[in-house]
py3Dmol code that shows the C-alpha trace and the ligand (Angstrom):
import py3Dmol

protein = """\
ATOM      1  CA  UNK A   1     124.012 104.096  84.274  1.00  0.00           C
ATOM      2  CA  UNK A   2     121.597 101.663  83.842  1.00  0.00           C
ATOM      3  CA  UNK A   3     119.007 102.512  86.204  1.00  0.00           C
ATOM      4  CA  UNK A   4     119.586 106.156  84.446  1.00  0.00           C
ATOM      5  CA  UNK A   5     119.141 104.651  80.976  1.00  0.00           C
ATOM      6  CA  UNK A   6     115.748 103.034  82.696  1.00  0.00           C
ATOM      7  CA  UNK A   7     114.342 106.143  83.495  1.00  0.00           C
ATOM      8  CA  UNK A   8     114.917 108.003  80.098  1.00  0.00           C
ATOM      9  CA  UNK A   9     113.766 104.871  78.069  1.00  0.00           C
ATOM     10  CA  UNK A  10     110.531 105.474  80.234  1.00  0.00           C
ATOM     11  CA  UNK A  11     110.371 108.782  79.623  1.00  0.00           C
ATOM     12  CA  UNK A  12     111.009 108.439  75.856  1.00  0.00           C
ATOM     13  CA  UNK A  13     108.365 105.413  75.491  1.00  0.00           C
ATOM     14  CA  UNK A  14     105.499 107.823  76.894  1.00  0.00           C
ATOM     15  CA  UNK A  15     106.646 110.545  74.333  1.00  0.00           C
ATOM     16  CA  UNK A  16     106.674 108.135  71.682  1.00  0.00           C
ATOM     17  CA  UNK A  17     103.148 107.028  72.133  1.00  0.00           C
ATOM     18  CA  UNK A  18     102.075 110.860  71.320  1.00  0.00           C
ATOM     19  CA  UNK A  19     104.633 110.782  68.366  1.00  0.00           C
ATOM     20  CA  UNK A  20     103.024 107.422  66.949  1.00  0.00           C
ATOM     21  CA  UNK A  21      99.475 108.243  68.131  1.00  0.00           C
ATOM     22  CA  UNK A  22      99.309 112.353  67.432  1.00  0.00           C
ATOM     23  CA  UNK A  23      95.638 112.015  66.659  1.00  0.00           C
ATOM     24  CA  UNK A  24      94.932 110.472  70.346  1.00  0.00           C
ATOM     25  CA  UNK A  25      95.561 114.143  71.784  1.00  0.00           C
ATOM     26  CA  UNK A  26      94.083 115.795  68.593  1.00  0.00           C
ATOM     27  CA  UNK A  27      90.418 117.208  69.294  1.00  0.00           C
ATOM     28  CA  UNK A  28      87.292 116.307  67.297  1.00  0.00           C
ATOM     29  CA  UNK A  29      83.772 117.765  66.994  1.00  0.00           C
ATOM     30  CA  UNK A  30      81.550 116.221  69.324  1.00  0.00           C
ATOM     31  CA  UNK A  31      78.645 114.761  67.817  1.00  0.00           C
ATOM     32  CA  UNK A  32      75.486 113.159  68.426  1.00  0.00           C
ATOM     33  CA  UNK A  33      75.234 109.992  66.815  1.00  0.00           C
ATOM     34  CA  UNK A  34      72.057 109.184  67.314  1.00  0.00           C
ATOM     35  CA  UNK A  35      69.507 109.308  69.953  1.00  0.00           C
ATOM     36  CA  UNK A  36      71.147 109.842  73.184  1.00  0.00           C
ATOM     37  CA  UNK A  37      74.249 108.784  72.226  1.00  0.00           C
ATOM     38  CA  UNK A  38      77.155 111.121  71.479  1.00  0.00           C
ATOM     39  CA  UNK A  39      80.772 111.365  70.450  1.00  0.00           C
ATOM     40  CA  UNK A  40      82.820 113.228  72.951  1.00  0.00           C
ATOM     41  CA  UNK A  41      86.886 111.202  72.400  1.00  0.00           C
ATOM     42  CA  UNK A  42      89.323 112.987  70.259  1.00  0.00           C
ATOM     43  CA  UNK A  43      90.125 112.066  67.274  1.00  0.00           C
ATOM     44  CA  UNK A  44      92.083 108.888  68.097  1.00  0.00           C
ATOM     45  CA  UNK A  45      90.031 107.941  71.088  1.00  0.00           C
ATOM     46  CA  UNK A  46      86.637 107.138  71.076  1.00  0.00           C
ATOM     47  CA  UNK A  47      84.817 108.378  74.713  1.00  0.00           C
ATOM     48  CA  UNK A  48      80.753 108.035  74.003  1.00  0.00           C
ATOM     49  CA  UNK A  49      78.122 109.854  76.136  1.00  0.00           C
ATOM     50  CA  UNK A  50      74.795 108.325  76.764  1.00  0.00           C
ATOM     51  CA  UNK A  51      72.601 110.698  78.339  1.00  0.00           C
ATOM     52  CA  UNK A  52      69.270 109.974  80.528  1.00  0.00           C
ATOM     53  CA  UNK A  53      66.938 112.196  82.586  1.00  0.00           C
ATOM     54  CA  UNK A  54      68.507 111.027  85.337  1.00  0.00           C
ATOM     55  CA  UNK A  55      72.233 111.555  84.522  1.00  0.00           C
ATOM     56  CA  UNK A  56      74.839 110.728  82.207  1.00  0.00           C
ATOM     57  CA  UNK A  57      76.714 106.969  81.304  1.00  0.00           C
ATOM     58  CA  UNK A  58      80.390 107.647  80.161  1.00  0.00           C
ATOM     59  CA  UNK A  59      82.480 104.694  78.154  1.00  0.00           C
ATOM     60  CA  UNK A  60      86.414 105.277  78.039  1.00  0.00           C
ATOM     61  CA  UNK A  61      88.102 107.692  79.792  1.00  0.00           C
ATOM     62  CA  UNK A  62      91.204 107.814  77.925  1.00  0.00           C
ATOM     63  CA  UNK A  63      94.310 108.997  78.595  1.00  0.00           C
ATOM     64  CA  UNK A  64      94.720 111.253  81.862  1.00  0.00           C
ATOM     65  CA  UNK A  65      95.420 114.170  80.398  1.00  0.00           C
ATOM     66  CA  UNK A  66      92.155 113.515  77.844  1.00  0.00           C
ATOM     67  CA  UNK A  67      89.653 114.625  80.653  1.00  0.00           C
ATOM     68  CA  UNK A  68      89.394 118.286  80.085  1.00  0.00           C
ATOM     69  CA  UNK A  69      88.652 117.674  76.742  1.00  0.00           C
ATOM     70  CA  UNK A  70      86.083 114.797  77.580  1.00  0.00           C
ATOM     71  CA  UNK A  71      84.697 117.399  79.959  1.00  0.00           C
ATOM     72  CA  UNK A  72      84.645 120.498  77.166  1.00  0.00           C
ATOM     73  CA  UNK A  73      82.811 117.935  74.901  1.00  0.00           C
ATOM     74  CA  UNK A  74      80.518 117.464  76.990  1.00  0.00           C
ATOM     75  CA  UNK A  75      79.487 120.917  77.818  1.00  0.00           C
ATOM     76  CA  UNK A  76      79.805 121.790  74.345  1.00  0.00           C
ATOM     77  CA  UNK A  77      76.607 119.318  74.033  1.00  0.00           C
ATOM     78  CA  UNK A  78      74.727 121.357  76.968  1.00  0.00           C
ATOM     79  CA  UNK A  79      75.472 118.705  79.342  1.00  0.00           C
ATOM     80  CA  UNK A  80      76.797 118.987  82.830  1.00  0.00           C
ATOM     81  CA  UNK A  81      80.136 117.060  83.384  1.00  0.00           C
ATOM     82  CA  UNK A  82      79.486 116.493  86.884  1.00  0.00           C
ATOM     83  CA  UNK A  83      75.728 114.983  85.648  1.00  0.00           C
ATOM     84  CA  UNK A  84      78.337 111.930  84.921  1.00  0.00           C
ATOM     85  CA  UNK A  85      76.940 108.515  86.997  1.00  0.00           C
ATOM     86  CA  UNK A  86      78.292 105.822  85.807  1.00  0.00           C
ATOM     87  CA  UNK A  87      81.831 105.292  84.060  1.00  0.00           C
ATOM     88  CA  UNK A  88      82.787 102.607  82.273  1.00  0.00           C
ATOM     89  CA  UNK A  89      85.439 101.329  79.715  1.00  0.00           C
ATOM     90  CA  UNK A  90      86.489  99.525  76.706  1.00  0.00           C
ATOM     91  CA  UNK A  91      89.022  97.434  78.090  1.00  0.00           C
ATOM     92  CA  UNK A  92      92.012  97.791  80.547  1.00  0.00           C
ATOM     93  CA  UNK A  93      94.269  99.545  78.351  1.00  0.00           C
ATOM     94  CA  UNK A  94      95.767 103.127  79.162  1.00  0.00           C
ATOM     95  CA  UNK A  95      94.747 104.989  76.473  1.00  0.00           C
ATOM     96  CA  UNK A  96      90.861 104.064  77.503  1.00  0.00           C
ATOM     97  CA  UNK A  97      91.017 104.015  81.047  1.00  0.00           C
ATOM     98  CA  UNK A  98      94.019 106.057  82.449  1.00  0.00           C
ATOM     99  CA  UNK A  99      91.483 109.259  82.670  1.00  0.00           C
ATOM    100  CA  UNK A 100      89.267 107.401  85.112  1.00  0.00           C
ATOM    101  CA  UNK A 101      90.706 108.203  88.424  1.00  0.00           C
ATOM    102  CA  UNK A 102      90.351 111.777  87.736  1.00  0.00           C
ATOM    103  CA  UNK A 103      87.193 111.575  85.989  1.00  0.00           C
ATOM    104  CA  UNK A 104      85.934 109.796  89.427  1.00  0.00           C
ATOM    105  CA  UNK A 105      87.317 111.799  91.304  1.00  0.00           C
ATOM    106  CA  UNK A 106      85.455 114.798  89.489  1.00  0.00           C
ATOM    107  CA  UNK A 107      82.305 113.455  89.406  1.00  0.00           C
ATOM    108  CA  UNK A 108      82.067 110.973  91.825  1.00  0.00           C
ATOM    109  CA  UNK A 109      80.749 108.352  89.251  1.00  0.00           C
ATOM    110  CA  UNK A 110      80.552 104.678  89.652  1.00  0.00           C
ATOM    111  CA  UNK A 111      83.590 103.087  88.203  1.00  0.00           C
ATOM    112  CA  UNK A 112      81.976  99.830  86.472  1.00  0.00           C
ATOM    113  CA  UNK A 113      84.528  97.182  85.177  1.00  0.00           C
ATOM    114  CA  UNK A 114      84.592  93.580  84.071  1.00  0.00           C
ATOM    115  CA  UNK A 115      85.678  91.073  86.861  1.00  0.00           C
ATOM    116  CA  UNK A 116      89.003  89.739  84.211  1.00  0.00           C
ATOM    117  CA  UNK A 117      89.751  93.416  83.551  1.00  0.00           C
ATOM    118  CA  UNK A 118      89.439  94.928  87.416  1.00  0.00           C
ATOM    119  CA  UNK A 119      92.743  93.197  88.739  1.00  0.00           C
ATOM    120  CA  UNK A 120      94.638  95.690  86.411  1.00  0.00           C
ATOM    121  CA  UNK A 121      92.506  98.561  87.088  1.00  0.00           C
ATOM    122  CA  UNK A 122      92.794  98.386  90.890  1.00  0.00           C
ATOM    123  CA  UNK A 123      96.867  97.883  90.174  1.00  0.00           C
ATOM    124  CA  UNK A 124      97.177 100.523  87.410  1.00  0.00           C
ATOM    125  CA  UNK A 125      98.175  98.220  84.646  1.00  0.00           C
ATOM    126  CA  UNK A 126     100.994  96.554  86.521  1.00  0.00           C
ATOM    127  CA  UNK A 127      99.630  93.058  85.919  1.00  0.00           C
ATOM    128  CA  UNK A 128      98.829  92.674  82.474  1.00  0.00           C
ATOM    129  CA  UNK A 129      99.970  89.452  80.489  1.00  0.00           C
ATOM    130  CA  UNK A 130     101.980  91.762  78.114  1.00  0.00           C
ATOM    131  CA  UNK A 131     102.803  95.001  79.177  1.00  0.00           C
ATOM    132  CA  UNK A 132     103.894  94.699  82.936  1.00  0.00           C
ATOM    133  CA  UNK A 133     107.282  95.528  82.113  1.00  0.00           C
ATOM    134  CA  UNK A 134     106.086  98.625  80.125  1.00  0.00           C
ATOM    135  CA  UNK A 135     106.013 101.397  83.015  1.00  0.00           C
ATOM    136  CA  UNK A 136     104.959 104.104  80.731  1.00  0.00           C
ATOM    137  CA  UNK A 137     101.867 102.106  79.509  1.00  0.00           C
ATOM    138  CA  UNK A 138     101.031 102.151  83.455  1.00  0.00           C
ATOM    139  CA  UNK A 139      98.073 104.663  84.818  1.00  0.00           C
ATOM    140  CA  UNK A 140      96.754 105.736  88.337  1.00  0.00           C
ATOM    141  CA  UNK A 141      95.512 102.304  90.003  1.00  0.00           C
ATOM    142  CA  UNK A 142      91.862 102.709  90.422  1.00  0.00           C
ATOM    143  CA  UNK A 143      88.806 101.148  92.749  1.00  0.00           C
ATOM    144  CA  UNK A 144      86.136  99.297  90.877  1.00  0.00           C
ATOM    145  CA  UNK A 145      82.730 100.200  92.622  1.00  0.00           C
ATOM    146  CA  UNK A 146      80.966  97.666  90.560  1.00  0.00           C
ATOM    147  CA  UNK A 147      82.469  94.177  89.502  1.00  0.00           C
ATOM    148  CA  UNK A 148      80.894  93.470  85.884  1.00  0.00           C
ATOM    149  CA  UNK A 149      80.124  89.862  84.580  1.00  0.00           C
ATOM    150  CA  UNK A 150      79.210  88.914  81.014  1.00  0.00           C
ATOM    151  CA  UNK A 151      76.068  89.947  79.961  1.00  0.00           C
ATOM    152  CA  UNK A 152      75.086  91.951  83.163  1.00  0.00           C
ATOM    153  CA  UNK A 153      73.424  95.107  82.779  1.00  0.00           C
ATOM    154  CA  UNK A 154      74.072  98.826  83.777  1.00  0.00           C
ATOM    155  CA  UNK A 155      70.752 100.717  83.570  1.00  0.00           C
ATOM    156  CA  UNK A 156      70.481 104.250  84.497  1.00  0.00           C
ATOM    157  CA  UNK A 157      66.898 106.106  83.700  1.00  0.00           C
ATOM    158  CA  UNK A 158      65.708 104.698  80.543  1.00  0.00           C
ATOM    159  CA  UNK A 159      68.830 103.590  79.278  1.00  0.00           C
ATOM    160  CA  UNK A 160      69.829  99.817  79.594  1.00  0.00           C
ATOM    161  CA  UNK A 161      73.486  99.079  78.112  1.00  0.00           C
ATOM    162  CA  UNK A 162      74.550  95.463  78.641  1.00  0.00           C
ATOM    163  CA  UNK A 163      78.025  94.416  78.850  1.00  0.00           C
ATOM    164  CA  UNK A 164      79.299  91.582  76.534  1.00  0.00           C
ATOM    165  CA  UNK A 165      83.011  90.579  77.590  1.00  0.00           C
ATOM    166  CA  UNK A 166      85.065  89.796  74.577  1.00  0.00           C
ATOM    167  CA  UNK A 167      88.327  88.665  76.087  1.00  0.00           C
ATOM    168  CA  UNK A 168      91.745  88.308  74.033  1.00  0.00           C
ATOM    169  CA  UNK A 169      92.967  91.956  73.605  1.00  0.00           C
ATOM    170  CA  UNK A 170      92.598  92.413  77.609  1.00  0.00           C
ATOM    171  CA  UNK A 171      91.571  89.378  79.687  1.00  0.00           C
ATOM    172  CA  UNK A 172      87.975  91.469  80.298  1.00  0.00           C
ATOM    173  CA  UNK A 173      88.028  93.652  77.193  1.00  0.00           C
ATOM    174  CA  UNK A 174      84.390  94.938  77.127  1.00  0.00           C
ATOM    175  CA  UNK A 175      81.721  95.369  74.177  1.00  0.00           C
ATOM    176  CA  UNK A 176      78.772  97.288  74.819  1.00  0.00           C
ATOM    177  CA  UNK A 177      75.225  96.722  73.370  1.00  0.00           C
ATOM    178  CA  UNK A 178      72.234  98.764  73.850  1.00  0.00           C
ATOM    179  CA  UNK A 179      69.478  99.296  72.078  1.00  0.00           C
ATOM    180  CA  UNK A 180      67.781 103.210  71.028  1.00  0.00           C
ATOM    181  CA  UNK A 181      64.629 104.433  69.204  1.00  0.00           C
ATOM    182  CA  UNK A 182      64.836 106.802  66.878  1.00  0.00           C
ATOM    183  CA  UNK A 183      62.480 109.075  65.077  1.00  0.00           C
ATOM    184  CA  UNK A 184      59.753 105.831  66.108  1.00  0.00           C
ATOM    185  CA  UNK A 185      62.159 103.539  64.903  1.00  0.00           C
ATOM    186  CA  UNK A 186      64.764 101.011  67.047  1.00  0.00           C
ATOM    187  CA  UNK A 187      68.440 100.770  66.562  1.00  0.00           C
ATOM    188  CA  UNK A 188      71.081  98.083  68.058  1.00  0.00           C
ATOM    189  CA  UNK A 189      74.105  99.924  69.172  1.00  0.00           C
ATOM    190  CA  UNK A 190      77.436  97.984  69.172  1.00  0.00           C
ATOM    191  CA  UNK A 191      80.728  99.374  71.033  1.00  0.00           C
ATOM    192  CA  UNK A 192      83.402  96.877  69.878  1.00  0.00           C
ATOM    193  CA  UNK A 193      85.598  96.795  73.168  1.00  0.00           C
ATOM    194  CA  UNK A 194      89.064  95.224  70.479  1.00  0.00           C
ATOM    195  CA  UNK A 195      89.420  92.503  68.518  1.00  0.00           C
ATOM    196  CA  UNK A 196      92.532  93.161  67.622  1.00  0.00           C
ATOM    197  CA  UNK A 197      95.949  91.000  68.443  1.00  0.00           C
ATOM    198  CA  UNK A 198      98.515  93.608  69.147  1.00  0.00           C
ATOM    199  CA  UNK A 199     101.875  93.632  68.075  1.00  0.00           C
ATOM    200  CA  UNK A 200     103.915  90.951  69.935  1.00  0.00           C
ATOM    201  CA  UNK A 201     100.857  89.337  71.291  1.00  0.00           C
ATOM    202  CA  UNK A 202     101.979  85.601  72.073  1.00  0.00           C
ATOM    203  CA  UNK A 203      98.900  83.509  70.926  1.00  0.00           C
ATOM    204  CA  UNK A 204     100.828  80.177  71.665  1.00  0.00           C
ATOM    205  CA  UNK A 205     102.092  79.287  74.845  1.00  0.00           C
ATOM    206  CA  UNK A 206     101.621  82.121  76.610  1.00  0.00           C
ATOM    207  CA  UNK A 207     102.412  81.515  80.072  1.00  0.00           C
ATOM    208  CA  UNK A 208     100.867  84.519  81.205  1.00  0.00           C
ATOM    209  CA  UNK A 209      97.451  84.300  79.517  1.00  0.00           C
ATOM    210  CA  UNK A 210      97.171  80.409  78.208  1.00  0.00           C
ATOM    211  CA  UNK A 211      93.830  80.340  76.936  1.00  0.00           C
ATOM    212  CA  UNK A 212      94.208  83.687  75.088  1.00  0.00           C
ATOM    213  CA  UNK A 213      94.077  81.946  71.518  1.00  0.00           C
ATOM    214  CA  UNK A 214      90.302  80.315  72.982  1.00  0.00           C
ATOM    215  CA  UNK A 215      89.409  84.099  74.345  1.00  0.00           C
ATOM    216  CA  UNK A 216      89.757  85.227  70.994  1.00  0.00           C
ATOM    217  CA  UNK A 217      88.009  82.333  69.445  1.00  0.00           C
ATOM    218  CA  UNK A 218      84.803  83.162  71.629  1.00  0.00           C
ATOM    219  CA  UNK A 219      85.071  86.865  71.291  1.00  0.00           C
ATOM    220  CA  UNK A 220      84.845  86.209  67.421  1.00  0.00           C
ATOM    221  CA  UNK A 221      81.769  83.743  68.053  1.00  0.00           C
ATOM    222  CA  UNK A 222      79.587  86.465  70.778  1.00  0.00           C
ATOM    223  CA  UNK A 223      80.211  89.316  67.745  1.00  0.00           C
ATOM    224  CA  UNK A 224      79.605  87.326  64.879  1.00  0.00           C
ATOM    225  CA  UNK A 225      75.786  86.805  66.874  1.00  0.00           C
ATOM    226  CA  UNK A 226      74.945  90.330  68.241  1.00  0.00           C
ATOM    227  CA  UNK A 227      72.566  92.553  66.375  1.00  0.00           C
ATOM    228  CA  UNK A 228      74.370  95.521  64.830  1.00  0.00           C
ATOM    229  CA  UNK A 229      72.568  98.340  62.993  1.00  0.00           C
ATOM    230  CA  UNK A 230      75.049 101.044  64.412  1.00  0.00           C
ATOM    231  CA  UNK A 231      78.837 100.095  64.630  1.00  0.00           C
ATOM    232  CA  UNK A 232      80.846 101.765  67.567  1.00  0.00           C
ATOM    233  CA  UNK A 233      84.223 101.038  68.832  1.00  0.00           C
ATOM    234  CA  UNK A 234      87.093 102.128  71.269  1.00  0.00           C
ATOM    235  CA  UNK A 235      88.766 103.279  68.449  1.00  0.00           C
ATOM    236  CA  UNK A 236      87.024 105.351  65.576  1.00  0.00           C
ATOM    237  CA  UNK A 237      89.130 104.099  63.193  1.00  0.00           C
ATOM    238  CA  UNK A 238      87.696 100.514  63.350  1.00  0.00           C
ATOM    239  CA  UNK A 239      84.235 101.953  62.060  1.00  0.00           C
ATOM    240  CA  UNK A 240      85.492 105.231  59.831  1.00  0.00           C
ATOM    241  CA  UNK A 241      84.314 107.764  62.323  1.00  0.00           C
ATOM    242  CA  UNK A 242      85.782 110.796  60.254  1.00  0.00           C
ATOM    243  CA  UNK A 243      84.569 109.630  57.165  1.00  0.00           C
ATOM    244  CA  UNK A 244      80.818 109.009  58.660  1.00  0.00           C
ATOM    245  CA  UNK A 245      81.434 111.988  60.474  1.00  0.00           C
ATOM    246  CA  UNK A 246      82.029 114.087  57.601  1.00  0.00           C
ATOM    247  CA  UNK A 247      78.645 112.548  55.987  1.00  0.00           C
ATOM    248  CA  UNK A 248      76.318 113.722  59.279  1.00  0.00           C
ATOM    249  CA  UNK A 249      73.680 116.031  57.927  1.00  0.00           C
ATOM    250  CA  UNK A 250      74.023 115.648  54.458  1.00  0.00           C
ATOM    251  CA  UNK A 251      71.427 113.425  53.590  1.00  0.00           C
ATOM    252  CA  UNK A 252      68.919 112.245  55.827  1.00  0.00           C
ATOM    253  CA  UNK A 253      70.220 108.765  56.104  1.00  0.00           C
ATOM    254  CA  UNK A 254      72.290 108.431  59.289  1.00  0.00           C
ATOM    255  CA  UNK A 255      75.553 107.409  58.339  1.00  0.00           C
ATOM    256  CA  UNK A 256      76.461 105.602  61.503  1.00  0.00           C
ATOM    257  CA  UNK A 257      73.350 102.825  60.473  1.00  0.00           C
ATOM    258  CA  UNK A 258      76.117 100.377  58.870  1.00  0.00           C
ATOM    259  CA  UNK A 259      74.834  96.828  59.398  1.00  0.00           C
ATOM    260  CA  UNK A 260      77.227  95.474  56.551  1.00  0.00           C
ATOM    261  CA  UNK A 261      80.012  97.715  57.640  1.00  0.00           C
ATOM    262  CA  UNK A 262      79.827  95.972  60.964  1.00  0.00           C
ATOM    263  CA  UNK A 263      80.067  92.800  59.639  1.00  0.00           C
ATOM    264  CA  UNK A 264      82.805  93.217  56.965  1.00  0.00           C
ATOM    265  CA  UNK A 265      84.640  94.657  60.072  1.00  0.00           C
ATOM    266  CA  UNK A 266      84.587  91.724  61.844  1.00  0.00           C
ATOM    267  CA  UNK A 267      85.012  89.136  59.482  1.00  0.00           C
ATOM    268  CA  UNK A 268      88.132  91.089  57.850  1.00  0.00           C
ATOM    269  CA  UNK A 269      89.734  91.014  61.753  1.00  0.00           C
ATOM    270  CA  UNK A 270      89.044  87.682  62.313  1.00  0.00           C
ATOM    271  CA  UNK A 271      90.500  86.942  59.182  1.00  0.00           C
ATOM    272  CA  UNK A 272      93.996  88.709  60.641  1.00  0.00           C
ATOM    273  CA  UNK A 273      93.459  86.952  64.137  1.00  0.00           C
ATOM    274  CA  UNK A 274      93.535  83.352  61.937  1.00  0.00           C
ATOM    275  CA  UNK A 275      96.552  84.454  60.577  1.00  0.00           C
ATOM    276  CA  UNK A 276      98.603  85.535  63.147  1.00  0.00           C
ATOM    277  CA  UNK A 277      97.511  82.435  65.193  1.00  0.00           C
ATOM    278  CA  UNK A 278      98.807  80.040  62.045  1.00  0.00           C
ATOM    279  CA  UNK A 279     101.945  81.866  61.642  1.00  0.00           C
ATOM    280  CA  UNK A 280     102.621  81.617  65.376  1.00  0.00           C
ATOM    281  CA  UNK A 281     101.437  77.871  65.378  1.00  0.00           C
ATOM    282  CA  UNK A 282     103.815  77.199  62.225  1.00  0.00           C
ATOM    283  CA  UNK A 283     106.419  78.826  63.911  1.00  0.00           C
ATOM    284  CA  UNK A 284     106.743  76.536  67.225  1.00  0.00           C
ATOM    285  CA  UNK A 285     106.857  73.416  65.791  1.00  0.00           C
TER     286      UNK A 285
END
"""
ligand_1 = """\
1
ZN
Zn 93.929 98.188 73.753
"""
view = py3Dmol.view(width=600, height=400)
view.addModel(protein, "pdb")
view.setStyle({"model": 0}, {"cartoon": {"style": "trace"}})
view.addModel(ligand_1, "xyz")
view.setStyle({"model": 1}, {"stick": {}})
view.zoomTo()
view.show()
């Protein structure tokens, strides 16, 4: 009975992620957003395409069964799935990274990760500091071709992206920066890998992560100083991606360009991080 009652709390955790989350499965319009970056995640999950001559840079492959739309998106655009070099990801959370085996497996791209974040990814989840207990946030264990450090660069063609770890929400949770031109004119691109504490989170004494209060203290400090004129994230709810989307070719400004939306952004979650971590520290003395 209560190996059975296991098994259907499994199967009724994974059900209630797509119950919570409908708008992870729901599709959205690709998009360019500018240059040669696009939009190719559903509505709930951001997945961004950043094409070069000489292939194709994916970040987040979402949840497994997100790949054929990942892949429609991307033809959709006019680009060849299979064109796909290098993949890479947000942080070590299922609902960014479960769709990579398959996605490597399809392309045979090079599965970049950083080093805090590729223990779970080679073990499918089964070690992180909160959810190793949670078998239905698990995904297919995948090999790292690449090990990533902070502030190492991927470059394919004439595309540079550097990779800025901003630890706390995963122990090697990811934020991209690259820089574009467009129309003669040069944009800094940042892909907020998560600043956010999750529910449960235990920012004091946490025997499994102890210096996760400091890991959120630096990621804080290494946003606060990167240059943002266009503000991305794993999520496109932490940077109103319908609302901008709905704004795309209505007036020639782009509406992705949102240096003070950025900022606002992050001071408001740093603000909830400060919070959390007073309530908890109030709470165990
Ligand atoms: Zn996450």
């Amino acid at each position: 009975m209560f190996f059975r009652g296991l098994i259907v709390s499994a199967i009724f955790a994974a059900s209630l992620f797509a119950q919570v989350h409908p708008d992870w499965t729901q599709p959205f319009p690709t998009h360019r957003v500018i240059a040669n970056v696009y939009y190719v995640g559903s509505k709930g999950l951001a997945s961004y395409l950043i094409t070069t001559p000489q292939g194709h840079i994916l970040i987040n492959s979402n949840l497994e069964t997100s790949v054929p739309q990942i892949r429609e998106s991307v033809e959709k655009l006019g680009f060849h799935f299979n064109d796909i070099k290098v993949l890479l990801i947000s942080h070590a959370h299922f609902d960014h990274c479960a769709g990579s085996a398959l996605i490597k497996q399809l392309t045979g791209a090079k599965y970049m990760v950083m080093d805090a974040d590729v223990p779970e990814i080679e073990d499918g989840g089964r070690t992180n500091f909160r959810y190793s207990n949670s078998p239905d946030m698990f995904y297919k264990p995948t090999k790292v071709d690449r090990v990533l450090h902070d502030g190492d660069e991927v470059r394919l063609g004439d595309t540079i992206l550097t990779a800025r770890i901003t630890p706390g929400h995963t122990k090697g949770c990811t934020t991209w920066t690259l820089r574009v031109v467009d129309h003669g004119k040069a944009y800094n691109i940042v892909i907020v890998g998560s600043p956010n504490v999750n529910p449960d989170y235990k920012l004091v004494n946490n025997a499994q992560y102890p210096q996760i209060a400091q890991d959120y203290e630096r990621t804080f400090r290494t946003l606060k100083l990167l240059p943002c004129d266009i503000f991305l994230g794993a999520h496109g709810d932490y940077y109103g991606m319908e609302e901008k989307f709905a704004k795309l070719d209505k007036s020639g400004a782009n509406p992705f360009i949102n240096i003070e939306g950025y900022k606002n952004y992050i001071a408001e979650r740093e603000q909830a991080f400060r919070s959390e971590l007073q309530r908890q520290q109030t709470q165990a003395q």
